[in-house]
N, C-alpha and C positions, 0 to 999 in steps of 0.2 A: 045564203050567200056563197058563192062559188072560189074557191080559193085552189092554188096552183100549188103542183105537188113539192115545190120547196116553198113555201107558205106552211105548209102542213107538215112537213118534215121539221123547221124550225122550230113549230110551236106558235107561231106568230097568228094571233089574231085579224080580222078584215078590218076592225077598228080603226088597229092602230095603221096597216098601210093606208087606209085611207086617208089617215090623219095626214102624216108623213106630204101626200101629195100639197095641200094647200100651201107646207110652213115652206116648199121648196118653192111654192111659185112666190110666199110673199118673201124669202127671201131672195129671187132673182127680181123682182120688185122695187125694195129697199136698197137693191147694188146699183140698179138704174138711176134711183132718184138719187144716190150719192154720187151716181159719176156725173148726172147734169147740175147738181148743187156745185161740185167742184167746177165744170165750166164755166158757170154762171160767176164765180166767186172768181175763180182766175182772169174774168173775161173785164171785171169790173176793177182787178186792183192794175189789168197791163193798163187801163183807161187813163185810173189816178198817174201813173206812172206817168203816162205822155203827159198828162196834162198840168199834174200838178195840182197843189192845194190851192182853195180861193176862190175857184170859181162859183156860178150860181150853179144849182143843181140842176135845172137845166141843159149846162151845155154839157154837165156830166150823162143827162138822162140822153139826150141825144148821141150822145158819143157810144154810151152803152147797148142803145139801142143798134145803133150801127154795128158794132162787134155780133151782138147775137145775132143778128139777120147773116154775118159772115158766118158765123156756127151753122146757119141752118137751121137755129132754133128758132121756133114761131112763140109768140107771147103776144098779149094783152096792149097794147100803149094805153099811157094814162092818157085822160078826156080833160081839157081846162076847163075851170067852173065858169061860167058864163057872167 
C-alpha cells in the first residue's frame, strides 16, 4: 500500500487513515440526520402552537404535512386502512 511522505514521516499506518475516512463521512451523516430531526421537531411544535391542543390527529397530520412540503422536505403520507 502506497502511503505519502508525511504519512511515513509521522509514523502513521494506511490502516488507520483509511479508517479515519469512514468515521468522517458517518459523522457528516449523523450532523445531517440531526439538523433534519430538528426541522422536523420544530416544524411539528410551530403547528401545535397555531393550532392548539384538541384536535384530531389528523388535522394536526395535515397541517404538518403542509409545513414539511414548505421545508422542502419529501416524506411518506400515511395511507388510511380501507
Amino acid at each position: 500500500m502506497f502511503l505519502d511522505a508525511e504519512t511515513r514521516r509521522r509514523g502513521e499506518n494506511a490502516e488507520k487513515k483509511m479508517r479515519s475516512t469512514p468515521e468522517i463521512a458517518e459523522g457528516a451523516e449523523k450532523l445531517r440526520e440531526n439538523e433534519l430531526t430538528e426541522k422536523i421537531i420544530g416544524a411539528a411544535i410551530e403547528v401545535h402552537r397555531h393550532l392548539g391542543p384538541g384536535l384530531l390527529e389528523s388535522a394536526y397530520e395535515e397541517c404538518l404535512c403542509y409545513e414539511l412540503s414548505q421545508m422542502g422536505l419529501r416524506f411518506p403520507q400515511t395511507k388510511e386502512p380501507l
